[in-house]
KELO-909051 format. One record per residue (C-alpha): x, y negated, z; residue in one letter. Coordinates in pm, whole numbers, plus 50000, padded with zeros to 5 digits. Layout:
<pts>
XYZa;...
</pts>
This chain:
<pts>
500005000050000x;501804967849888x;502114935150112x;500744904050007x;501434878950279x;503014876650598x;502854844550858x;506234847451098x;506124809951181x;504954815151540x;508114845751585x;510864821551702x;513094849451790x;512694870251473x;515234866951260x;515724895551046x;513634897550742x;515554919650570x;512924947050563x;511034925750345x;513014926750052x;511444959149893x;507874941949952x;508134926749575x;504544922649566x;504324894449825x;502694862749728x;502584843850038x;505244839950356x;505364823150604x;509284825750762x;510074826351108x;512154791551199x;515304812251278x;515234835251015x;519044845450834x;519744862850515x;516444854650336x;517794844949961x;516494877449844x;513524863449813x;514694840149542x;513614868249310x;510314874749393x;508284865049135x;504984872449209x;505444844649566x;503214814549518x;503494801849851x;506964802350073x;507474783850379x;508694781550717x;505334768650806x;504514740350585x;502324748050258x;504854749349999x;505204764349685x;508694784849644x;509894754449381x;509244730549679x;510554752149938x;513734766649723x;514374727649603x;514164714850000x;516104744650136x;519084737949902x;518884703149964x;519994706150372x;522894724650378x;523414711050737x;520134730950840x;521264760550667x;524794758950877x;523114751251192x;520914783351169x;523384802951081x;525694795151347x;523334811751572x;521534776051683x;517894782651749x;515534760751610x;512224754151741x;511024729451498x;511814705151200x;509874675451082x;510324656650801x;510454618550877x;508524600650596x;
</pts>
């Protein structure tokens, strides 16, 4: 039975996703804030929604992600992160 969408955004200390990545039928997610090692799901092709809790399509979300490179380092140097806001 293939997944369709998952909603980890409440799951602060999950941060493994990794068993996701033969679940190539997902369309929506939803990542935990701490999550590591989730660039696998750059080629899922069937996602229309991706976010770590906002309501953005994986364009938006790829294209925002890339863009903060010191968010990237921070959670991968093991910083926990309980929430980000974008100022407008």
């Amino acid at each position: 039975m293939p997944l369709f969408e998952v909603g980890f955004n409440s799951c602060p200390a999950l941060t493994d996703i990794s068993p996701l990545a033969d679940c190539k039928e997902l369309q929506v997610a939803t990542l935990p804030p701490n999550a590591k090692n989730f660039e696998f799901l750059r080629a899922f092709t069937k996602l229309k929604r991706l976010s770590f809790g906002e309501n953005m399509t994986p364009a938006e979300f790829w294209r925002d992600y890339d863009s903060q490179g010191w968010l990237r380092t921070l959670r991968e140097s093991g910083v926990v992160i309980k929430s980000v806001q974008r100022l407008p």
